[in-house]
Every structure is written in C-alpha cells, then in structure tokens.
OpenMM code with the backbone's topology and positions (N, CA, C; nanometers):
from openmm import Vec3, app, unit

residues = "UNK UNK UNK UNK UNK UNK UNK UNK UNK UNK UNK UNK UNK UNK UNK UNK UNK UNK UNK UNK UNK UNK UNK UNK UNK UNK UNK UNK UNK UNK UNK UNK UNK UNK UNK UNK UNK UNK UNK UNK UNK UNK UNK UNK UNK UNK UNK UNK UNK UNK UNK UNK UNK UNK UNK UNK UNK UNK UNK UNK UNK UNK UNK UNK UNK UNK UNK UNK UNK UNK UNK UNK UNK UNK UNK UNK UNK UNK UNK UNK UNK UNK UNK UNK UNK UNK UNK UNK UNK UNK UNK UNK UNK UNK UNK UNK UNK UNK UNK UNK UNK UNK UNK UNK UNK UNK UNK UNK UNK UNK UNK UNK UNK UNK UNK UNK UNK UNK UNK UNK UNK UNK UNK UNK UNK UNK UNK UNK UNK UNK UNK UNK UNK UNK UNK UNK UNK UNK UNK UNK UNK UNK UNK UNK UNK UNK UNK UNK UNK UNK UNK UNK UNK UNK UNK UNK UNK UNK UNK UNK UNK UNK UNK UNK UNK UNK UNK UNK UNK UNK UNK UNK".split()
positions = [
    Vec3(0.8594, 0.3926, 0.5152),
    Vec3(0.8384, 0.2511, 0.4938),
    Vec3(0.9606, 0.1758, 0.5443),
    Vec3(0.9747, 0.0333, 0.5775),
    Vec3(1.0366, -0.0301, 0.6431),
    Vec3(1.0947, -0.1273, 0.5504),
    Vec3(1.2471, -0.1492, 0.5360),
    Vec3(1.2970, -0.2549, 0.4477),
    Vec3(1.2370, -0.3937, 0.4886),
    Vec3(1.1313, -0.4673, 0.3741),
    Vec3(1.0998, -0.5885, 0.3955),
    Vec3(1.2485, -0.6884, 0.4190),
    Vec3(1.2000, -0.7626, 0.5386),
    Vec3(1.3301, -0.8771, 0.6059),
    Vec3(1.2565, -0.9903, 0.5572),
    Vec3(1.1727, -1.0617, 0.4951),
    Vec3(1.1153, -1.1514, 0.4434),
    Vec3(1.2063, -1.3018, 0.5080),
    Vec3(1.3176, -1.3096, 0.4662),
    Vec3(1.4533, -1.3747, 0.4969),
    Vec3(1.4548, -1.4434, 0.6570),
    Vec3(1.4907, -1.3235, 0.7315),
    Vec3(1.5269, -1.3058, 0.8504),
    Vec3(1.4263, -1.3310, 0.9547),
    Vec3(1.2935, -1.2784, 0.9178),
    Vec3(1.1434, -1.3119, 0.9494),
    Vec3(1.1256, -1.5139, 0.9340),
    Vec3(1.1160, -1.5436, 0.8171),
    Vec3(1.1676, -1.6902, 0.7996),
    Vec3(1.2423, -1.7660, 0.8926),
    Vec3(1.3573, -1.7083, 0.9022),
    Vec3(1.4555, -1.8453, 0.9392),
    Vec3(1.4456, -1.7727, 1.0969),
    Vec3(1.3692, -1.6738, 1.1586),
    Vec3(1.3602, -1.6803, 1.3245),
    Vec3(1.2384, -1.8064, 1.3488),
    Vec3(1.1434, -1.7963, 1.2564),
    Vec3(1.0054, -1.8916, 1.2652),
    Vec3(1.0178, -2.0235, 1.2414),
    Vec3(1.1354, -2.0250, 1.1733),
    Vec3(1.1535, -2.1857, 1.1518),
    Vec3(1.3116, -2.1979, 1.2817),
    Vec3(1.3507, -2.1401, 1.3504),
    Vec3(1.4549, -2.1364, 1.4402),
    Vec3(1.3220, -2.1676, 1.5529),
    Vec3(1.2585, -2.1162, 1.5591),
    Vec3(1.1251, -2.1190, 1.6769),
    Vec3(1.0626, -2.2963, 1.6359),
    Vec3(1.0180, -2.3097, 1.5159),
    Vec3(0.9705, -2.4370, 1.4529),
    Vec3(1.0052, -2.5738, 1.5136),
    Vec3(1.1533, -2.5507, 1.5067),
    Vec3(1.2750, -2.6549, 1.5063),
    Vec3(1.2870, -2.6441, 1.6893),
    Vec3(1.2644, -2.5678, 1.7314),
    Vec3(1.2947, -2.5475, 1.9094),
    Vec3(1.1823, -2.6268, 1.9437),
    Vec3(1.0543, -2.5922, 1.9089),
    Vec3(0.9270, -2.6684, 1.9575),
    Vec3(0.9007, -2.8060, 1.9070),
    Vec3(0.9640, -2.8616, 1.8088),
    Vec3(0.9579, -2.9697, 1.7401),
    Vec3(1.0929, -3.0557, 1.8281),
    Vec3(1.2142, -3.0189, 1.8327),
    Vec3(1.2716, -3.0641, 1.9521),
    Vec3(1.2501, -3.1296, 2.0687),
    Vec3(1.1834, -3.0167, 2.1203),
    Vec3(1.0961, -3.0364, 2.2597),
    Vec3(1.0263, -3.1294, 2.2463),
    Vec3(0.9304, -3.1680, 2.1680),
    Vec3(0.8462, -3.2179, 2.1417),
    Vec3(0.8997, -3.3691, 2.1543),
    Vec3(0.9930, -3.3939, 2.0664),
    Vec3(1.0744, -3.5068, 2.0475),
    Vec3(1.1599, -3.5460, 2.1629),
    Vec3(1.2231, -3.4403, 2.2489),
    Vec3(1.2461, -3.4794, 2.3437),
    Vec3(1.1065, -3.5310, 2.5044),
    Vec3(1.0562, -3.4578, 2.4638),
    Vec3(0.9188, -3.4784, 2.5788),
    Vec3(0.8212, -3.6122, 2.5480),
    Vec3(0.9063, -3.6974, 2.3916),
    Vec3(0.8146, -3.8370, 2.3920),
    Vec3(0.7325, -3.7941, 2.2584),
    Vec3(0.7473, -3.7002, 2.1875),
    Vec3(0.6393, -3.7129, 2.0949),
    Vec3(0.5510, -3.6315, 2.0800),
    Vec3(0.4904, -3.6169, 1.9802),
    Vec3(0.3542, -3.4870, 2.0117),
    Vec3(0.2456, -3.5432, 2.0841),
    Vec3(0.2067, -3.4640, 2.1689),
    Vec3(0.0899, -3.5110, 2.2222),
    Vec3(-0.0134, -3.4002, 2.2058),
    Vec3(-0.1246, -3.4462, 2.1492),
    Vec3(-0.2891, -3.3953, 2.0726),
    Vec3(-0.1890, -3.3135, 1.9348),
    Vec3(-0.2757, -3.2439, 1.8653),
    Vec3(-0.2468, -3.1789, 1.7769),
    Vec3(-0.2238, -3.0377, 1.7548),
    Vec3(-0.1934, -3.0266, 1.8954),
    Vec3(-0.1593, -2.8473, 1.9353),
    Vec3(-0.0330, -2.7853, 1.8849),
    Vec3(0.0885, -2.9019, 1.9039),
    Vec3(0.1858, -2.8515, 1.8489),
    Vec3(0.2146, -2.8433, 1.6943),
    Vec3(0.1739, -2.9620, 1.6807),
    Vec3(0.2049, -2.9208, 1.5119),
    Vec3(0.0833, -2.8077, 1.4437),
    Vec3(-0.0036, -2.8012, 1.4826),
    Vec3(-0.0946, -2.6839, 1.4384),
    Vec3(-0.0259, -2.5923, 1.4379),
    Vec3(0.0427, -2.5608, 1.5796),
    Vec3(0.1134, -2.4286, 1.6104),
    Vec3(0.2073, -2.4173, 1.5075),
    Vec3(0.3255, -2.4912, 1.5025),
    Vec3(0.4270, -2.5067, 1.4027),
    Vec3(0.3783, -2.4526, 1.2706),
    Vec3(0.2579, -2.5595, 1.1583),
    Vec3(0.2141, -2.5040, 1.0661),
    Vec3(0.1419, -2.3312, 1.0619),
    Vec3(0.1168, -2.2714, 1.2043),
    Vec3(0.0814, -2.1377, 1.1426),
    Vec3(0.1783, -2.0602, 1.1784),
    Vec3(0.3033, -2.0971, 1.2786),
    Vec3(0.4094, -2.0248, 1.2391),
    Vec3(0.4656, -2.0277, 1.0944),
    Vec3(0.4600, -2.1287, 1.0415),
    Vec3(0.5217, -2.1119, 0.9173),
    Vec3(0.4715, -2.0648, 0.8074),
    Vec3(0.3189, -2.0484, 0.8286),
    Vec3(0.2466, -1.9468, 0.7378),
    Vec3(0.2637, -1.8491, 0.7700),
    Vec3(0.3021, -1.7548, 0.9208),
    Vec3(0.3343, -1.6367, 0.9199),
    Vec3(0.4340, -1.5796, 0.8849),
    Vec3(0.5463, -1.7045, 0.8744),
    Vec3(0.6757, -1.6457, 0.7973),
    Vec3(0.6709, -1.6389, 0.6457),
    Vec3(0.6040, -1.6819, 0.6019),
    Vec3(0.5863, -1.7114, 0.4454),
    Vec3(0.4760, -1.5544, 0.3609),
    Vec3(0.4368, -1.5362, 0.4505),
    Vec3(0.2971, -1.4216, 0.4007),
    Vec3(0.3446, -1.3134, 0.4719),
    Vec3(0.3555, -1.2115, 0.3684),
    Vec3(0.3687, -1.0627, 0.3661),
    Vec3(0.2945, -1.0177, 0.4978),
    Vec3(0.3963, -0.8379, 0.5580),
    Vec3(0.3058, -0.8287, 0.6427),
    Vec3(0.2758, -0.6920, 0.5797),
    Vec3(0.1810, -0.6574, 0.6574),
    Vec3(0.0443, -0.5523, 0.5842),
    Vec3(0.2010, -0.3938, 0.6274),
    Vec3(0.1447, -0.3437, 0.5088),
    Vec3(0.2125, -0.2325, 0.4856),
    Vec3(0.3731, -0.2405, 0.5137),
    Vec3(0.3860, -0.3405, 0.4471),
    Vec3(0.5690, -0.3785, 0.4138),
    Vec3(0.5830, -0.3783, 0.3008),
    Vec3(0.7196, -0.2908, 0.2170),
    Vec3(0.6914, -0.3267, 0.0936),
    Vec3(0.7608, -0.5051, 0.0737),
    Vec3(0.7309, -0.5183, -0.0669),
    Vec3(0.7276, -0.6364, -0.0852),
    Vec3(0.8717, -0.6505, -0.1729),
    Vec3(0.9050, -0.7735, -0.2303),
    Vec3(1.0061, -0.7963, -0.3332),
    Vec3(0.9526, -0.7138, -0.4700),
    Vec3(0.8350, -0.7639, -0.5269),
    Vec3(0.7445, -0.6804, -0.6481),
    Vec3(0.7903, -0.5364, -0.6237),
    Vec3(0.7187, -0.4631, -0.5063),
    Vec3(0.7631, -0.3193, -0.4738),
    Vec3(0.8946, -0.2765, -0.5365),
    Vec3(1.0263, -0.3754, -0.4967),
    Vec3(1.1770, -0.3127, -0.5260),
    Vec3(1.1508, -0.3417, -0.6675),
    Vec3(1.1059, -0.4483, -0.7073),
    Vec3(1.1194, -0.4588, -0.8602),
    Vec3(1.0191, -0.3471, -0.9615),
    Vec3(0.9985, -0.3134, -0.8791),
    Vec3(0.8849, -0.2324, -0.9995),
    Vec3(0.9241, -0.0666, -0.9666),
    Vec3(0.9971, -0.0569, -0.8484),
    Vec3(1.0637, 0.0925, -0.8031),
    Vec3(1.1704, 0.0735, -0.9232),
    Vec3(1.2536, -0.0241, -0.8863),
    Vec3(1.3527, -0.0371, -1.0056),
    Vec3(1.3632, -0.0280, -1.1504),
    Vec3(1.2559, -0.0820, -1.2050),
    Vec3(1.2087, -0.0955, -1.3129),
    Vec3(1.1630, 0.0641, -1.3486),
    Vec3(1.1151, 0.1212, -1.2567),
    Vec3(1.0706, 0.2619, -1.2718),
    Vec3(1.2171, 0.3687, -1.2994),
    Vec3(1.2527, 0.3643, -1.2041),
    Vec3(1.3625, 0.4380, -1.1802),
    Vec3(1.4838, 0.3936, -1.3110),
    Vec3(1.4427, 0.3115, -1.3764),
    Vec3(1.5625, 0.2405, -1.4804),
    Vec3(1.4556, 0.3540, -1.6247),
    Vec3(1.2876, 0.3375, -1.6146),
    Vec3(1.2651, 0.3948, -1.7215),
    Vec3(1.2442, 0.6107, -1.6949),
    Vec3(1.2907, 0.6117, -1.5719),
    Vec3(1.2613, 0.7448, -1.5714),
    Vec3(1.3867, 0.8240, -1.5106),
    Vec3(1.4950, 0.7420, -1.4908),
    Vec3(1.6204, 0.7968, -1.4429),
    Vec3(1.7239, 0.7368, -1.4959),
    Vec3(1.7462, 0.6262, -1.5717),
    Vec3(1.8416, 0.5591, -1.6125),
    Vec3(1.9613, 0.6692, -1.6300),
    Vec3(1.9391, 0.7666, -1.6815),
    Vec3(2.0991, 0.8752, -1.7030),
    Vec3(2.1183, 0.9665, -1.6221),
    Vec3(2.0520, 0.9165, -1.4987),
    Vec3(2.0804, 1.0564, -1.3530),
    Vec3(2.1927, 0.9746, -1.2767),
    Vec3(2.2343, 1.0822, -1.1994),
    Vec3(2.3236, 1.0073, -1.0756),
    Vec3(2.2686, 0.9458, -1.0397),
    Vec3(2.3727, 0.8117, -0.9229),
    Vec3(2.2541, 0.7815, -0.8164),
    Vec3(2.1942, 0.8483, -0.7801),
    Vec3(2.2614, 0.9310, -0.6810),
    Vec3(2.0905, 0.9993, -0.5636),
    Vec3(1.9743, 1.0669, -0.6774),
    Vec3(2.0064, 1.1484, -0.7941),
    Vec3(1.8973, 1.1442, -0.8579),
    Vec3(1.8076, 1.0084, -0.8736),
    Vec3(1.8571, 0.9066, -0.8821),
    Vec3(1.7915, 0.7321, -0.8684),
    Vec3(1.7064, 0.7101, -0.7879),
    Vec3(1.7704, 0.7449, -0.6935),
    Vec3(1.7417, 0.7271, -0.5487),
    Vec3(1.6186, 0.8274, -0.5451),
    Vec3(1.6185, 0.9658, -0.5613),
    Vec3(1.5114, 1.0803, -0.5742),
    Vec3(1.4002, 1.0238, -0.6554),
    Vec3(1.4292, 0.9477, -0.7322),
    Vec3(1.2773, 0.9707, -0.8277),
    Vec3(1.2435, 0.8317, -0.7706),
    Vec3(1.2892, 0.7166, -0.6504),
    Vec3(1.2045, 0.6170, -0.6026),
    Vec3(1.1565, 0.6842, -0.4895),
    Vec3(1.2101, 0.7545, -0.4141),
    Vec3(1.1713, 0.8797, -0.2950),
    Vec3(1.0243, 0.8917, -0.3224),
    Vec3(0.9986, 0.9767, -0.4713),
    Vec3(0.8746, 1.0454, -0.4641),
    Vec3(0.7342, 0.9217, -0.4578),
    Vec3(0.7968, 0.8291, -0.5364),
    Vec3(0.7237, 0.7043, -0.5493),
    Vec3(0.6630, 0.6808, -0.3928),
    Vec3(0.7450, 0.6433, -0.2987),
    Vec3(0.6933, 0.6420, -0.1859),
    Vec3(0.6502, 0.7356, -0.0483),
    Vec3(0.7113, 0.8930, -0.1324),
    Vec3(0.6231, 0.9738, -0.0587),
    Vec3(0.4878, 0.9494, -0.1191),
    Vec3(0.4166, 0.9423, -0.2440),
    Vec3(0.3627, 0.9431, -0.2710),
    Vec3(0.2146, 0.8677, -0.2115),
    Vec3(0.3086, 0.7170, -0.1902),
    Vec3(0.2477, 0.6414, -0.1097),
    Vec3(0.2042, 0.6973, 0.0505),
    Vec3(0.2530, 0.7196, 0.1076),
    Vec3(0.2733, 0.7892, 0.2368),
    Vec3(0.1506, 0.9052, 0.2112),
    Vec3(0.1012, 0.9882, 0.0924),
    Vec3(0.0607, 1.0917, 0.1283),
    Vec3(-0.0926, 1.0425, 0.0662),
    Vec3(-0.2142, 1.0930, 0.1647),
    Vec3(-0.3316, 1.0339, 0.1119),
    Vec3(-0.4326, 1.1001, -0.0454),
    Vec3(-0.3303, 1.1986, -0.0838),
    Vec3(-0.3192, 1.2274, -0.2328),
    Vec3(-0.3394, 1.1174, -0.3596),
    Vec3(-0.2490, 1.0211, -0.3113),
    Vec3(-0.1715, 0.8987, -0.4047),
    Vec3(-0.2937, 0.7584, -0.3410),
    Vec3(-0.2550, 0.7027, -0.4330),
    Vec3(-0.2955, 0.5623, -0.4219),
    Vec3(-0.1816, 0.4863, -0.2555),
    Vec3(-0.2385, 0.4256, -0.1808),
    Vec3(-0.1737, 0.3900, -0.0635),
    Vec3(-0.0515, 0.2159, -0.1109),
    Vec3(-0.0704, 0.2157, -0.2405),
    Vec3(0.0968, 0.1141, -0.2744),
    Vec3(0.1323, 0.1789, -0.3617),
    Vec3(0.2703, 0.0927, -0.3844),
    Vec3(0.3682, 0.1219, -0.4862),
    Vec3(0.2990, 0.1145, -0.6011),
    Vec3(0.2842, -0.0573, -0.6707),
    Vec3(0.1870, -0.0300, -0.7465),
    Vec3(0.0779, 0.0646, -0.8026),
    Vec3(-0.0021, 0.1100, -0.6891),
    Vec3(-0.1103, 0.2189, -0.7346),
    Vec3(-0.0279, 0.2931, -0.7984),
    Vec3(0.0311, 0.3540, -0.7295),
    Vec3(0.1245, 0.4671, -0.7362),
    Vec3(0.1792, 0.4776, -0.9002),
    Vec3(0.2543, 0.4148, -0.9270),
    Vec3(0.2935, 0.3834, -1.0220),
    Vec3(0.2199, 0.3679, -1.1745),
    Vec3(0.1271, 0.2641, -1.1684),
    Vec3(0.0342, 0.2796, -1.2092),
    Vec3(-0.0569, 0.3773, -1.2555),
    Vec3(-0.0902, 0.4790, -1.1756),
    Vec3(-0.1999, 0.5885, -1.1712),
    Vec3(-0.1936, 0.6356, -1.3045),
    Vec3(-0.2870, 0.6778, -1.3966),
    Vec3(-0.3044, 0.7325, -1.5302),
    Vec3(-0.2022, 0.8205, -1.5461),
    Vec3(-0.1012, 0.8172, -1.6421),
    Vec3(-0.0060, 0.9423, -1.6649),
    Vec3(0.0461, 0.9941, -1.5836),
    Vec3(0.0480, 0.8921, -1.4543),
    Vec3(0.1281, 0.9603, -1.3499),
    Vec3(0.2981, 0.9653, -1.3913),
    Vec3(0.3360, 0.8949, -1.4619),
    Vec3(0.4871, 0.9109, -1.4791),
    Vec3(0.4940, 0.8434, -1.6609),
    Vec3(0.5996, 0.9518, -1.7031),
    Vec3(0.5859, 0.9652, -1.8559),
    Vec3(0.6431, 0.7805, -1.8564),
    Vec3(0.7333, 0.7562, -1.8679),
    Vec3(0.8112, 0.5799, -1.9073),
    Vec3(0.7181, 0.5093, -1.8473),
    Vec3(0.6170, 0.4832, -1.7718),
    Vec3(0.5107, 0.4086, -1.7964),
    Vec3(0.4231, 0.4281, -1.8889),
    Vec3(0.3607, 0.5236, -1.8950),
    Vec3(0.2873, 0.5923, -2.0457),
    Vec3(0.2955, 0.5313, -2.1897),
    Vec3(0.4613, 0.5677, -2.2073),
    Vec3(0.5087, 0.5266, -2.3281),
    Vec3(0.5854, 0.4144, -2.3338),
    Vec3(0.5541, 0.3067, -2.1857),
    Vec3(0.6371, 0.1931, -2.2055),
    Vec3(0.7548, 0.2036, -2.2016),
    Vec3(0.8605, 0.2941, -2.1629),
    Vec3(0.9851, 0.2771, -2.1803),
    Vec3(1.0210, 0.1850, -2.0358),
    Vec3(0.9526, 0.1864, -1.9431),
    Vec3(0.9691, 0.1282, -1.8207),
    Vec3(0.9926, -0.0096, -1.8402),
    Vec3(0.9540, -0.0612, -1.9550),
    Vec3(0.9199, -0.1837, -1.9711),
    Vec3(1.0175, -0.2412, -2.0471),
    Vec3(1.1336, -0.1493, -2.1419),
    Vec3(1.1725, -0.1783, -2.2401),
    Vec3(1.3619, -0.1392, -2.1410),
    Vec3(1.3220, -0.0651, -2.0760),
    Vec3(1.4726, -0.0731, -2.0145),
    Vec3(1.4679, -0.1836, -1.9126),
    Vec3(1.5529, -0.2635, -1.9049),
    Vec3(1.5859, -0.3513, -1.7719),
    Vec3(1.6464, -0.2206, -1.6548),
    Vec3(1.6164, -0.3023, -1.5435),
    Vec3(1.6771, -0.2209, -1.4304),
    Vec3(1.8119, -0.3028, -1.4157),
    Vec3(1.9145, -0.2006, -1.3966),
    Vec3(2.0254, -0.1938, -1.3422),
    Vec3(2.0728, -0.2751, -1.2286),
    Vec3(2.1771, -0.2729, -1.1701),
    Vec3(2.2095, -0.3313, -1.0353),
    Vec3(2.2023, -0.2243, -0.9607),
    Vec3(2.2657, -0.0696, -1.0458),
    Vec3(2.2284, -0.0030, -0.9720),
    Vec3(2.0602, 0.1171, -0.9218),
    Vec3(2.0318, 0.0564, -1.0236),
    Vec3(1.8677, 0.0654, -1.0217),
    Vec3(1.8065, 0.0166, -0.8829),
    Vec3(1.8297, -0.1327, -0.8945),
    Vec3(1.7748, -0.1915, -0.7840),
    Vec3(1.8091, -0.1222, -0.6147),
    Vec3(1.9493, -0.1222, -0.6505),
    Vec3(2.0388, -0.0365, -0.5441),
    Vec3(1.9611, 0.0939, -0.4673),
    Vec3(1.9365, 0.1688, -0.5946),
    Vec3(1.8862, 0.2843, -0.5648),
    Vec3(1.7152, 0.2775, -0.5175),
    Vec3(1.6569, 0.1672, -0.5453),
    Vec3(1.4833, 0.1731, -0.5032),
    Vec3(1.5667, 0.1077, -0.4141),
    Vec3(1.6172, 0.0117, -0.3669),
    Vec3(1.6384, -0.0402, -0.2226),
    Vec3(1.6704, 0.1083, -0.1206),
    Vec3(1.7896, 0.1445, -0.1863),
    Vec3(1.8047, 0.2889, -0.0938),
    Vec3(1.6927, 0.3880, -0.0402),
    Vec3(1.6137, 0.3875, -0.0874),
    Vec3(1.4697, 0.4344, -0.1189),
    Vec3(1.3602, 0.4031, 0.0046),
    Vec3(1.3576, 0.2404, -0.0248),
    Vec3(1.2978, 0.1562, 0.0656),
    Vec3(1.3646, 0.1533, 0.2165),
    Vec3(1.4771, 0.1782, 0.2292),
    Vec3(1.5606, 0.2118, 0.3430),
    Vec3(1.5172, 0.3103, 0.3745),
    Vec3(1.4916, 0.4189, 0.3644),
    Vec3(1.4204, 0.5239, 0.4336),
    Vec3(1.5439, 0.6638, 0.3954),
    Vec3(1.6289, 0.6542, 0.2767),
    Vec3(1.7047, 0.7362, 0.2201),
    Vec3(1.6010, 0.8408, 0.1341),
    Vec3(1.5631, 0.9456, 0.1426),
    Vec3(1.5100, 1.0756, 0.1035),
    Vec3(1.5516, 1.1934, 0.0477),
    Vec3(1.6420, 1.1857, -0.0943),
    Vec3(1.7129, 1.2857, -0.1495),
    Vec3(1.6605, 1.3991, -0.1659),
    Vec3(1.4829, 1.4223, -0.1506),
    Vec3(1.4108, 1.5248, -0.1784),
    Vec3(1.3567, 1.5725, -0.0710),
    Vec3(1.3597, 1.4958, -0.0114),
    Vec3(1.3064, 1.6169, 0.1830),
    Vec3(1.1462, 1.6076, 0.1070),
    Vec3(1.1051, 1.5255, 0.0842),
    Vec3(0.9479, 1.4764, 0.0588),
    Vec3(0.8848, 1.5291, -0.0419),
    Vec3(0.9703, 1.5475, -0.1618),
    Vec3(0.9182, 1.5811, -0.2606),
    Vec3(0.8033, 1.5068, -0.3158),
    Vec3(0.6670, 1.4893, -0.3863),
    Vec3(0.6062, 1.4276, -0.4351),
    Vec3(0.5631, 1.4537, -0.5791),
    Vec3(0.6506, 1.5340, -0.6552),
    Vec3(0.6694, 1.5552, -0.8243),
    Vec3(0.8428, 1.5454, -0.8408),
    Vec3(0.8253, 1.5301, -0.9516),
    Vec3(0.9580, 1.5540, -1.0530),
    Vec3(0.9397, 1.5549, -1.1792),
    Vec3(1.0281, 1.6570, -1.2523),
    Vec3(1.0103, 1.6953, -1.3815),
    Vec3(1.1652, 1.7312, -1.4176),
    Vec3(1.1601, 1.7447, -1.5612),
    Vec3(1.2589, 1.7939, -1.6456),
    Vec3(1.1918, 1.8941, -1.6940),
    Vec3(1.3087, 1.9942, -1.6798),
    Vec3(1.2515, 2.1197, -1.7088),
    Vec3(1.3198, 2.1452, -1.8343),
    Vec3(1.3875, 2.1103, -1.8749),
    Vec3(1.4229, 2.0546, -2.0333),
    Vec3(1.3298, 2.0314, -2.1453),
    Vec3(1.2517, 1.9234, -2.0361),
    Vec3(1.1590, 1.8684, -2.1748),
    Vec3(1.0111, 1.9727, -2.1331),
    Vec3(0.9156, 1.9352, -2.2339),
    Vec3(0.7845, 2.0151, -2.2348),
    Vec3(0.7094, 1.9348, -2.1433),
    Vec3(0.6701, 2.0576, -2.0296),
    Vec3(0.5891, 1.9700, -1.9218),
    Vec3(0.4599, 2.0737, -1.8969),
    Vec3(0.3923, 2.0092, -1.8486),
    Vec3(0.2225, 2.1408, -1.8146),
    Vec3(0.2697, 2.2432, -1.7403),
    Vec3(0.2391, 2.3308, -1.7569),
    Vec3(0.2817, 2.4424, -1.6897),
    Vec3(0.2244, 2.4475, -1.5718),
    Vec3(0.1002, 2.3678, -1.4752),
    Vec3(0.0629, 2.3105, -1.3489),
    Vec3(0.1549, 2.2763, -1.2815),
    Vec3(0.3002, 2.1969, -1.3569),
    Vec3(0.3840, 2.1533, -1.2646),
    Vec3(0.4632, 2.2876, -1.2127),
    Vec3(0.4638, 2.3590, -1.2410),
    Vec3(0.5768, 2.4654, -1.2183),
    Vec3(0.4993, 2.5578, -1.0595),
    Vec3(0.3756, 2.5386, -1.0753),
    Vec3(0.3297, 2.5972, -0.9905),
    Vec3(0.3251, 2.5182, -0.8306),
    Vec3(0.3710, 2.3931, -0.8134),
    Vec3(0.4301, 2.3148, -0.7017),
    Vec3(0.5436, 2.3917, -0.6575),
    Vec3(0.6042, 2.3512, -0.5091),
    Vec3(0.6865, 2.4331, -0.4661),
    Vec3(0.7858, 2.3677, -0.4670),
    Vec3(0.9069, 2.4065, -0.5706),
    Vec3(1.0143, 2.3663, -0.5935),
    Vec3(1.1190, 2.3507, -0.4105),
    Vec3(1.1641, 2.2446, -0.4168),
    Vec3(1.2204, 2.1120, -0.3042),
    Vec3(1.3710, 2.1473, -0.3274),
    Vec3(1.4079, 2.0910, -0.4322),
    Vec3(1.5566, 2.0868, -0.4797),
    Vec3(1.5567, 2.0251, -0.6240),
    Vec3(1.7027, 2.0564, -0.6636),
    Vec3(1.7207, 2.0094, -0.8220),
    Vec3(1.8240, 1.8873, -0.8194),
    Vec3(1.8194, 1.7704, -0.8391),
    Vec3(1.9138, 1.6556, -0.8493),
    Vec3(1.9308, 1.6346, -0.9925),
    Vec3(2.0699, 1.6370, -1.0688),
    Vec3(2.0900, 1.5927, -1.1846),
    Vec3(1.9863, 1.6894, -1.3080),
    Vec3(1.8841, 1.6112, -1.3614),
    Vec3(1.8125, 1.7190, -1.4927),
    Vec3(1.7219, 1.7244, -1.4141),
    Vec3(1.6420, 1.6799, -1.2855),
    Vec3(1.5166, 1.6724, -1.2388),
    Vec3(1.5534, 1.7479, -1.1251),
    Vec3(1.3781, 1.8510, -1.1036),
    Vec3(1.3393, 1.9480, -1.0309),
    Vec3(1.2368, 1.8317, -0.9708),
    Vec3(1.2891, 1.8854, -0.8300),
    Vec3(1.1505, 1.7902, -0.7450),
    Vec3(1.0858, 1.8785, -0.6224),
    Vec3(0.9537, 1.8817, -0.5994),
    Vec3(0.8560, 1.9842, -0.5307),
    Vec3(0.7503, 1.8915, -0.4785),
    Vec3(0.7323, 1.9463, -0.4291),
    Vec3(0.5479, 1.9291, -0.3507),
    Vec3(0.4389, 2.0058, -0.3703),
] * unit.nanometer
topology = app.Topology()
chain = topology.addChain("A")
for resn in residues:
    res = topology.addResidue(resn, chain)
    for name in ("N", "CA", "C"):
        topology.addAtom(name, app.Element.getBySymbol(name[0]), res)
C-alpha cells in the first residue's frame, strides 16, 4: 500500500487552479464556462480519496489497533502487528480494507473485548501504523500473530511460524 499524500495531491491541484485562473485573468477573463468547470473538478479531485489509498481513518484505526493489541511491545513489534493488518488486506483471504480487516468477527482479541477502544493511541502508535503504511514489513508477510503466553486455539500453532518480535509469534 502507498502512503496517502492527501496534502501534497491538494496544493499541486490548487498550484494548477491558481495557474489556469491566472491565465484566465490575464487573457481578459473567462470566456464560456469551460474554465471554471475545469477548475471546480480539479478541486474535487484533490479533495476525494483515491481508490485503494489508505486513508487518514486507516492510520487512525491501525493505531488505535496497534495501541489495543501492542501497546507493551517494541516498536517494530508495533510496527509487526499493523504489518499483518495490511497483509491481510493485500491477501484475498481478508476483507480488501483496513476497516474490514479489523473489524472481521474475532479477528483480533482488543477489538473483541474493547480494549482498542479504551486505550488511546500513542504518538508512537501512530508512528508505527504510519511505518506500516510506508511499506515497512517486520514480518516478511506474516498474516497471524499470537502470544504464546496467553491461551490461544491450538489452529493457530498449526500456521507457519515467520518470526518472533517482542511476546508475539507471527506466521502465515
């Protein structure tokens, strides 16, 4: 996935906006209603998401995740458990967004039991789903993680263990 530029996308379309509106003003004025049409759907294209980018929501809800299901790992463990989130996405197993993903019935215990909801994310929370969203991959495409600490189905064990970051085992 590709770090949404939301920002940068913006201020080239309104840098483009302001060039043709110029012109315009220098050439005497608008003449018919071609240019400003044009203008207004550049600026709807800078304003509206593009298809399969994550979004601002996306980092906030990776974050929010990663705050209720990693809050006491290292970073790159941080970083690992937003990884699987978007291999997840990536693999046609999973729901094709973050959201789904996330979401999915009992797919991840701190949504379940709400703890996702009850920890704020970090700075370095955010940090770490941004790292994530950057295309940083602590698991070489893991799409589980578990604590093998706590009591987990014994289904998970039968995935093929990836690597171990911090308390979490992550596999495919």
């Amino acid at each position: 996935m590709h770090k949404p530029e939301p920002l940068g996308r913006f201020l080239g379309v309104a840098l483009a906006v302001l060039v043709v509106a110029a012109f315009a003003r220098a050439e005497g004025g608008w003449r018919g209603a071609a240019v400003p049409q044009a203008a207004s759907a550049l600026s709807q294209a800078a304003l509206s998401p593009q298809v399969g980018y994550p979004t601002y929501d996306d980092l906030w809800l990776l974050a929010r995740l990663v705050s209720g299901e990693a809050h006491s790992e290292p970073y790159v463990g941080q970083v690992a458990v937003a990884s699987v989130v978007l291999n997840r996405v990536q693999s046609p197993r999973f729901p094709p967004s973050v959201p789904g993903v996330i979401f999915e019935p009992d797919a991840f215990e701190s949504v379940s039991n709400g703890i996702m909801w009850s920890l704020p994310p970090t700075d370095e929370n955010m940090a770490a789903a941004q790292a994530a969203l950057d295309g940083w991959d602590p698991t070489y495409g893991a799409l589980y993680f578990w604590n093998p600490a706590k009591a987990v189905s014994p289904w998970i064990w039968t995935r093929n263990v990836i690597t171990s970051i911090g308390r979490h085992v992550f596999g495919r």
